[in-house]
Structures are given as structure tokens and as C-alpha cells.
C-alpha positions in Angstrom: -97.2 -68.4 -14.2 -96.5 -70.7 -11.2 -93.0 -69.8 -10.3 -93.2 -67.8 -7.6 -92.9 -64.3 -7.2 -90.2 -61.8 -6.0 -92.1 -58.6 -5.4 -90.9 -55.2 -3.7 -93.5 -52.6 -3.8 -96.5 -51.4 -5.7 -96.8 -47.9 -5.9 -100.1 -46.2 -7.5 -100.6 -42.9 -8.9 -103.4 -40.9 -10.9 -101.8 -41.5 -14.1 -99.6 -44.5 -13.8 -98.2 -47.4 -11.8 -94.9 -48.4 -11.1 -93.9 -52.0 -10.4 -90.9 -52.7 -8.7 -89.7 -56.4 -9.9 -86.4 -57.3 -8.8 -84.3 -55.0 -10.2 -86.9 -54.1 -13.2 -89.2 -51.1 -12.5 -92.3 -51.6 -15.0 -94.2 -47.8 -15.3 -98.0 -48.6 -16.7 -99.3 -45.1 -18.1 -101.7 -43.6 -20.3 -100.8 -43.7 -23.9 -99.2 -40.5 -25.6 -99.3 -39.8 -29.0 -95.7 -40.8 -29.6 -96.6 -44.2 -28.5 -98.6 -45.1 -31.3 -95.9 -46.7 -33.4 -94.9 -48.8 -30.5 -98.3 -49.6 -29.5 -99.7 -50.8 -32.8 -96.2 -52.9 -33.9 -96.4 -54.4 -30.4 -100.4 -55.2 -31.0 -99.5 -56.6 -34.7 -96.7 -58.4 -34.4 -98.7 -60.4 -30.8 -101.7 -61.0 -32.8 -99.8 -62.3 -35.9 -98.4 -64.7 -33.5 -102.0 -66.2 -33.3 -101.5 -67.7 -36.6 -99.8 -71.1 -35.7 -101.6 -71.1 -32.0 -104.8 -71.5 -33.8 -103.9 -73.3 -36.7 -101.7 -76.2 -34.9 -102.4 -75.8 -31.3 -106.2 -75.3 -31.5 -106.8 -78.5 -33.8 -106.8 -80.5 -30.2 -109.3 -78.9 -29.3 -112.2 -79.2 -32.1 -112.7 -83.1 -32.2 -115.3 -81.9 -35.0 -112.5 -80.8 -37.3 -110.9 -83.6 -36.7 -113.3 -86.0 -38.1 -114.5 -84.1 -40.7 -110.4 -84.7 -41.5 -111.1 -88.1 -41.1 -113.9 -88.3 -43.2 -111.8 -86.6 -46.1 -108.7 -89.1 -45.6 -111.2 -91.7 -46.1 -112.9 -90.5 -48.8 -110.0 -89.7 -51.1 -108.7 -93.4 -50.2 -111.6 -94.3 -51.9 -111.6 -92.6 -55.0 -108.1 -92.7 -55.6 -106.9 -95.8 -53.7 -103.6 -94.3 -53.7 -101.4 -94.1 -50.8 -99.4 -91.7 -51.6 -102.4 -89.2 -51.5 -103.6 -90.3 -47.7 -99.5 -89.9 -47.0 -100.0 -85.8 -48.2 -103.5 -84.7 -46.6 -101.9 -84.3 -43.2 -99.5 -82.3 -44.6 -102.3 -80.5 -47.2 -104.9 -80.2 -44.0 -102.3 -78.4 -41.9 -100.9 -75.8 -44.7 -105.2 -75.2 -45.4 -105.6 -74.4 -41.4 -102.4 -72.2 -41.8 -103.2 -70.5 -44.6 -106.7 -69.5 -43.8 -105.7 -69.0 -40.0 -103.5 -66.2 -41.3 -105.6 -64.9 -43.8 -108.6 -64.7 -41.2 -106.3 -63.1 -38.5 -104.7 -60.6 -40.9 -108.2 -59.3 -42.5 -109.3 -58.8 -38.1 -105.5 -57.0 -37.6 -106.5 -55.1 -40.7 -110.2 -54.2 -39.2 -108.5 -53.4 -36.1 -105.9 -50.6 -37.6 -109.2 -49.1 -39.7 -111.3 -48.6 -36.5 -109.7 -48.4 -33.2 -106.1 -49.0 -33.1 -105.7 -46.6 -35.8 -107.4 -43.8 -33.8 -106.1 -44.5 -30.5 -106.9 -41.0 -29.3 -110.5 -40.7 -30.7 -112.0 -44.1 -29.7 -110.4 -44.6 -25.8 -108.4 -41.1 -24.8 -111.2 -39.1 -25.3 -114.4 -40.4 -23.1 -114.0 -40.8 -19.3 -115.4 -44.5 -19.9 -112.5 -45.7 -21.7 -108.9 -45.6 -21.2 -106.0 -46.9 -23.1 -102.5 -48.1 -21.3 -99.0 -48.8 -21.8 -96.1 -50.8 -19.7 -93.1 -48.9 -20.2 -90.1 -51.3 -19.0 -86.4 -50.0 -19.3 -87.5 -46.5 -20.8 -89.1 -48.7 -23.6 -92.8 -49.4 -24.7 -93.2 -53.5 -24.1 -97.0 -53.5 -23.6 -100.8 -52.2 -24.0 -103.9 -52.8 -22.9 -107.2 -50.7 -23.0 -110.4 -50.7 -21.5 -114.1 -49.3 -22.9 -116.9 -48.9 -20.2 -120.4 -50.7 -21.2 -123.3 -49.6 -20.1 -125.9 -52.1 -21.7 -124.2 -54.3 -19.4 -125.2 -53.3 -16.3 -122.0 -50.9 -15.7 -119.3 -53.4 -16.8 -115.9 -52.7 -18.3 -114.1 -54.6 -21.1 -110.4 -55.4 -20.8 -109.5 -55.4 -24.6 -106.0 -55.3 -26.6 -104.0 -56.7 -23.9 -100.1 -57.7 -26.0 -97.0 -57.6 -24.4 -93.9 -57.2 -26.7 -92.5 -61.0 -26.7 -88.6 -59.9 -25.9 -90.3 -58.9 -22.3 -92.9 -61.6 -21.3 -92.4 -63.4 -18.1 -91.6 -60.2 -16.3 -95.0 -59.8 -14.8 -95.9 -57.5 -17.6 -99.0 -59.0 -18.4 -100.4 -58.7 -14.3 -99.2 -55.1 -14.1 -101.5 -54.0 -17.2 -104.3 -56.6 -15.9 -104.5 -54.7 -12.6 -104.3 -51.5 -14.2 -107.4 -52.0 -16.1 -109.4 -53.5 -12.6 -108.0 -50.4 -10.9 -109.8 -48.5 -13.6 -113.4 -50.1 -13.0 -112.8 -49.8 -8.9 -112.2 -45.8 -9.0 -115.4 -45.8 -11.6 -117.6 -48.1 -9.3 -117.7 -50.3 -12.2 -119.4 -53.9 -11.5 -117.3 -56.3 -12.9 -114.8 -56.2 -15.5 -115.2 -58.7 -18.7 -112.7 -60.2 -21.8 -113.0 -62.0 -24.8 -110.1 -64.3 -26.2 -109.5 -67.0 -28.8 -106.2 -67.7 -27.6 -105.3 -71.1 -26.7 -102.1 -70.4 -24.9 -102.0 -72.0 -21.7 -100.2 -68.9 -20.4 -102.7 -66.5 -21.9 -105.8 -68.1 -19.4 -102.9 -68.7 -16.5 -102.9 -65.0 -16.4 -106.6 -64.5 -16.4 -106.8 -66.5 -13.3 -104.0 -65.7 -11.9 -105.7 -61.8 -12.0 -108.7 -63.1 -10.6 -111.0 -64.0 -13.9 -113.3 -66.8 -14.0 -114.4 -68.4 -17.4 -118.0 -67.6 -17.8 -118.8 -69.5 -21.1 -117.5 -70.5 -24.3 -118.4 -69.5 -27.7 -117.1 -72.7 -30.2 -117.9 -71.9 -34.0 -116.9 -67.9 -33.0 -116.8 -65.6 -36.1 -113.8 -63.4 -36.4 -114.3 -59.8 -37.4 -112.6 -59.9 -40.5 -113.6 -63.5 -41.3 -115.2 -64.0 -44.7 -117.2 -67.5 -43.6 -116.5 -68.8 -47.1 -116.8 -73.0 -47.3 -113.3 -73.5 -47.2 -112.7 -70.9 -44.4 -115.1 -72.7 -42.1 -113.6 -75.9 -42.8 -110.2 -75.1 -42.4 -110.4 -72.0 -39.3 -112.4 -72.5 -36.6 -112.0 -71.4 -32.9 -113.4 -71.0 -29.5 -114.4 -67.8 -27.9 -113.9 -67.6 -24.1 -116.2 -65.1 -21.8 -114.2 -64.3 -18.9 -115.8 -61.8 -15.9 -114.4 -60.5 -12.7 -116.5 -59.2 -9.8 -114.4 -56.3 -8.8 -116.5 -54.7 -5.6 -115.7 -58.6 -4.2 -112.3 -59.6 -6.0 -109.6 -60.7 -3.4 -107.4 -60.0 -5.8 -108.0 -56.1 -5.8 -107.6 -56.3 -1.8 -104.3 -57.5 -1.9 -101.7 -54.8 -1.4 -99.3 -56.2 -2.9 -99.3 -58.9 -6.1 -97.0 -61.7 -7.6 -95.8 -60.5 -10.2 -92.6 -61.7 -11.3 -91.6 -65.4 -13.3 -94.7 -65.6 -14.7 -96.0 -65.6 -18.5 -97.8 -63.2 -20.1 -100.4 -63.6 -23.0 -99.2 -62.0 -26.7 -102.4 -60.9 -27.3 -105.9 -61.2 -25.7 -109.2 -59.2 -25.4 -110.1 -59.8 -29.2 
């Protein structure tokens, strides 16, 4: 994300948007119905690599988990007074946090497929308030991204599904899609543009930014779709929900002609 660009042209048209990067052209489209395999390996396979981000990476940041970890360690040194048994919770704790990080992100992948991403067509092809995209790089299908107008919300429109295949990341992917999606709410006069992630990525929120986003608010405690809050589950999965929102009748971004969008990261899977 902050490696510098090479750039040579953006060129826009009604239907897509081709990116010239170096010697890379990156097409962003509307989705066809022979994309579908693609598109929904590409979305699985990004957010089954969730599972260790929030199982190891997003233990740092709940310092509540990590006393109530304490607190266990503690406890079974009491009753047992074994060593040996304080020497395997670290090791127990992080297969738990695994184990029902999968589990929870698995049952939301699965209540994904049964709702929107397995009627791609139906929920955003087929109203003029949604739109669903792909980033077609070397005549091959490397990323997606949709976006669903919302009118209880003052004429906003949700970025959702953004995943870029992991084989093409840092290849300014991730921005082409981005802008696609705040090119979509400036032709509709569309207020601002809003996401949801749990990621905790540092590249994931470097693109955000980077695309002009703000972080509005945070959401700790968030309940996955898919989630079924038993006691272990809350124990042992837990993650942060972060608002982002764009103004897009004031972003600077959108008045740029012409965007860095090469050497940078790009997320594996946001807009939960």
C-alpha cells in the first residue's frame, strides 16, 4: 500500500473499466453468468482465509479475551497445581479460537452461498440500485465486488463482497474495484458510499484509506451471521466490526483523474 505507484491511463466506459498498470491491463465489468464459478471460489477461498486472521491476529486486539485467558490459566493452576497443564492452555486456547473461528466463518460462507452469492443474478443484476463487478486480469477472473443501494439511509450505497484472488493481490486490484463501486454511487447521485469489515489485515484498512474511506465507528462484540452465540463460541470468537463511509459529492479521491494503483495490497475479503 505505500510503494508508490506506476500508473499509465484510466479509461472508463458504461460497462467496464480498464486499468492500465505497467504492463498489466486490469478490465473491471459487470458479472456474466459464466463468472459465477470464478466469482464464488474466489469469494470462498478469501473469506476462508479469515480463519487464522481472526483467530491469531485478532487476539491483540481484545485485551478482554485476554484476561479472561488469564483468569483460566490461573484457575486451573489452582485446582490442579500441575505445570504441565498451565504449559498446554496456550496451545488448547489457540486450537479453541481456531476451531470456532472456522466453524463461525464457514456457517456465514455457508449463509452467504444460500442467499446472495448463490443468486448472483437475482439479488444485484437485476435492480438498477445494485450492481455486481468483476476484475478480469490476463483474460482471467482475479476479483469481485458488489454494491446494493440503501435507501433507509438517506440514499447511501454499500460496497460489499470485495475478494481479490490471492495469486493477483498487490496489482492494484483491490483500488480498481474500489473505484468502480464509487463510480457507481457518483453516476446515481448517491450520498456517500459505506462498508462493513472484521478484517484485521493491515492491508485490508490501507486500502480503505487509500480509496478515500474514513472509519466511522467500531462495533466490538459483533455477531456473525452464521454465528450460533453458544458459551464456548463467545469465549473463544470474538471480533470487531468497523463502519467505514465515504462522502462521494466531496471525495478528492473521485476528482482525481488518474489513481495509484500499482505496488499496493489488496484486502482478501471485506464488505461482510
Amino acid at each position: 500500500m505505500e510503494d508508490r505507484a506506476q500508473t499509465n491511463s484510466v479509461q472508463k466506459h458504461d460497462k467496464g473499466l480498464n486499468t492500465q498498470n505497467g504492463l498489466q491491463t486490469i478490465l473491471v465489468r459487470e458479472f456474466e453468468p459464466e463468472d459465477k464459478p470464478a466469482v464464488q471460489l474466489i469469494f470462498s477461498e478469501g473469506l476462508m482465509e479469515m480463519v487464522p486472521d481472526t483467530a491469531f491476529r485478532g487476539l491483540r486486539h481484545h485485551r478482554e479475551s485476554l484476561l479472561l485467558y488469564s483468569a483460566m490459566t490461573v484457575v486451573c493452576f489452582i485446582i490442579t497445581m500441575c505445570w504441565w497443564v498451565i504449559g498446554l492452555l496456550p496451545a488448547i486456547v489457540l486450537c479453541g479460537r481456531y476451531f470456532y473461528s472456522r466453524r463461525v466463518i464457514h456457517g456465514y460462507l455457508e449463509h452467504a452461498m444460500s442467499t446472495d452469492m448463490g443468486d448472483i443474478e437475482g439479488f444485484y443484476m437485476k435492480s438498477p440500485d445494485s450492481c455486481l463487478w468483476v476484475a478480469v486480469l490476463e483474460g482471467k477472473v482475479v476479483g469481485v465486488v458488489a454494491a446494493v443501494g440503501q435507501r433507509k439511509s438517506g440514499g447511501a450505497v454499500e460496497l460489499q463482497r470485495m475478494c481479490v484472488d490471492r495469486s493477483y493481490r498487490r496489482c492494484g486490484v483491490g483500488v480498481a474495484l474500489g473505484r468502480k463501486v464509487l463510480e457507481f454511487a457518483v453516476t446515481r447521485r448517491c450520498s456517500s458510499v459505506v462498508l462493513g469489515t472484521t478484517a484485521y489485515t493491515r492491508a485490508a484498512h490501507q486500502l480503505y484509506r487509500r480509496l478515500g474511506f474514513r472509519c466511522v465507528g467500531v462495533t466490538n462484540g459483533y455477531v456473525t451471521p452464521g454465528a450460533r452465540c453458544s458459551l464456548l463460541e463467545r469465549i473463544f470468537y470474538r471480533v470487531r466490526h468497523h463502519h467505514y463511509s465515504l462522502d462521494v459529492q466531496n471525495s478528492k479521491t473521485l476528482q482525481m483523474d488518474n489513481t495509484d494503483l500499482g505496488g499496493g495490497s489488496d484486502v482478501s475479503a471485506a464488505g461482510k
